[in-house]
C-alpha positions in Angstrom: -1.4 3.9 5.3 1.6 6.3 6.1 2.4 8.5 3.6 -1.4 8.4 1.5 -2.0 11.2 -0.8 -4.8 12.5 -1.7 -3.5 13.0 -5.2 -5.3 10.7 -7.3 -2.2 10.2 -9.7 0.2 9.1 -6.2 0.6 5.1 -6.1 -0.5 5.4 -2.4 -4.0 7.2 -3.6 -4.4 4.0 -6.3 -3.3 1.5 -4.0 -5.7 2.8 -1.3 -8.7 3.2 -3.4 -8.1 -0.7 -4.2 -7.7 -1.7 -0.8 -11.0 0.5 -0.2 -12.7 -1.5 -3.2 -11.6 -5.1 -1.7 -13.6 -4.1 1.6 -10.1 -3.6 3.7 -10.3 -0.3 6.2 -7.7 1.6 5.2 -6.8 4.5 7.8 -5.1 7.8 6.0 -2.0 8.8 7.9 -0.6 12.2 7.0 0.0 15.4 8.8 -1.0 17.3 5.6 -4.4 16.2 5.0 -7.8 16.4 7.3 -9.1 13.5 5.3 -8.5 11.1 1.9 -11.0 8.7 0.7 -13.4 9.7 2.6 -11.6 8.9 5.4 -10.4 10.5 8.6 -6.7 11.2 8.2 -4.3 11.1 11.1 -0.9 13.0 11.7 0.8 9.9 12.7 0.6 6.2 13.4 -0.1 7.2 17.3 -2.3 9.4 16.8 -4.9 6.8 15.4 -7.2 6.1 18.3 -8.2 2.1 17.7 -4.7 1.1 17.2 -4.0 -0.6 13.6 -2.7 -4.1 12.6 -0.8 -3.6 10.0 1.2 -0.1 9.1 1.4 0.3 5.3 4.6 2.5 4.7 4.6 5.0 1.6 7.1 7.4 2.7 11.0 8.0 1.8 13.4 5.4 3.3 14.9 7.8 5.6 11.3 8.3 7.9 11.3 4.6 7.5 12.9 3.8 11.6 10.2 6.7 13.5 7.4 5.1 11.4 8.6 1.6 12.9 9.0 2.7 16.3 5.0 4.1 16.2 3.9 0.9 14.8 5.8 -1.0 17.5 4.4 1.7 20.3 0.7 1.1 18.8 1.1 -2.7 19.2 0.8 -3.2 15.3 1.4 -6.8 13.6 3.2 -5.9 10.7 5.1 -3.2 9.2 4.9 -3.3 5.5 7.5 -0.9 3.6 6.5 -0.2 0.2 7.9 -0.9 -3.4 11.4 0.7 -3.1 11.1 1.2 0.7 14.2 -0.8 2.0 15.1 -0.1 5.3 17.5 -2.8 7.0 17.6 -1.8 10.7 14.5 -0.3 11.1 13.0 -4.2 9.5 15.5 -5.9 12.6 14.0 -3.3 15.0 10.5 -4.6 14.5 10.9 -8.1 13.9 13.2 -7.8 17.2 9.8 -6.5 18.5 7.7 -9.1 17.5 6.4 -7.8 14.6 6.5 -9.1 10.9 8.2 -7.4 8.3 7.4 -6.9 4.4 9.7 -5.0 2.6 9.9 -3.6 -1.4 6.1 -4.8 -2.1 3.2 -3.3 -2.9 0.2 -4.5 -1.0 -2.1 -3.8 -3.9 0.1 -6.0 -6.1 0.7 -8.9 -3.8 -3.3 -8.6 -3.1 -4.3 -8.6 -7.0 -1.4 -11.5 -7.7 -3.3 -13.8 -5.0 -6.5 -13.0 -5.3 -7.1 -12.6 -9.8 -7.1 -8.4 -9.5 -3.8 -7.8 -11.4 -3.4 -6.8 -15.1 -1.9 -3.7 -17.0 -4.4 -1.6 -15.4 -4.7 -2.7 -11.9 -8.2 -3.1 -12.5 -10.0 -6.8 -11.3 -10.4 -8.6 -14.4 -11.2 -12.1 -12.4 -8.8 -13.7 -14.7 -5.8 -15.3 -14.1 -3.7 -15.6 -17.5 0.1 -15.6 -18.2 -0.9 -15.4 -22.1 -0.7 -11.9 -23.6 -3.9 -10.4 -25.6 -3.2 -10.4 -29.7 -3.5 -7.3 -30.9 -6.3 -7.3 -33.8 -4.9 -5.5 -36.7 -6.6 -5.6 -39.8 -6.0 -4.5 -43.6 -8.1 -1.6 -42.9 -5.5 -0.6 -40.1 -3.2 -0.6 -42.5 -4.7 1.6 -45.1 
């Protein structure tokens, strides 16, 4: 996960600690840190020694096309570019390269949507509703 923080408040810190919880290995990449998670963190996609599958971008749009060009050195699968992450060329440069592209999503979200782990939270409920919970209000409320 390019771009993981190891501030707990960050989206890439919550959507790592999920991926954690679901059993996925998630491998911290950021020059900045030694490790996040408890995990060994990298500074940069080629500098992880096992190579990875699938790069998980969390960084500004502009680092977006260097990020793609490690993934597609490393032999990665996919190149997955964050909620607001839109990058145009860099997305034609991998696929061009054989690798698939996913682009404004979060993989947490798409994760929870498919597999019952989504609600207000982001916590794994095991429920899969469209109906919204009633509030209880009751004289005694009121009062």
């Amino acid at each position: 996960m390019v771009g993981l923080s190891s501030n707990e408040f960050r989206p890439s810190h919550f959507a790592a600690k999920y991926l954690l919880s679901e059993g996925y290995e998630v491998i911290p990449v950021n020059p900045r840190e030694k490790e996040i998670l408890g995990q060994v963190c990298y500074p940069s996609v080629t500098a992880i020694p096992d190579g990875v599958e699938v790069v998980d971008i969390f960084r500004e749009t502009a680092a977006v096309p260097l990020i793609v060009d490690e993934a597609i050195a490393v032999g990665a699968k996919v190149v997955w570019m964050q909620l607001g992450v839109i990058h145009e060329e860099a997305a034609e440069k991998a696929i061009a390269a054989g690798l698939e592209v996913v682009m404004d999503r979060c993989m947490k979200i798409e994760h929870a949507r498919f597999f019952g782990g989504l609600n207000t939270l982001g916590m794994n409920t095991a429920v899969i509703t469209s109906r919204k919970r009633g509030l209880r209000y009751t004289k005694e409320d009121a009062g």
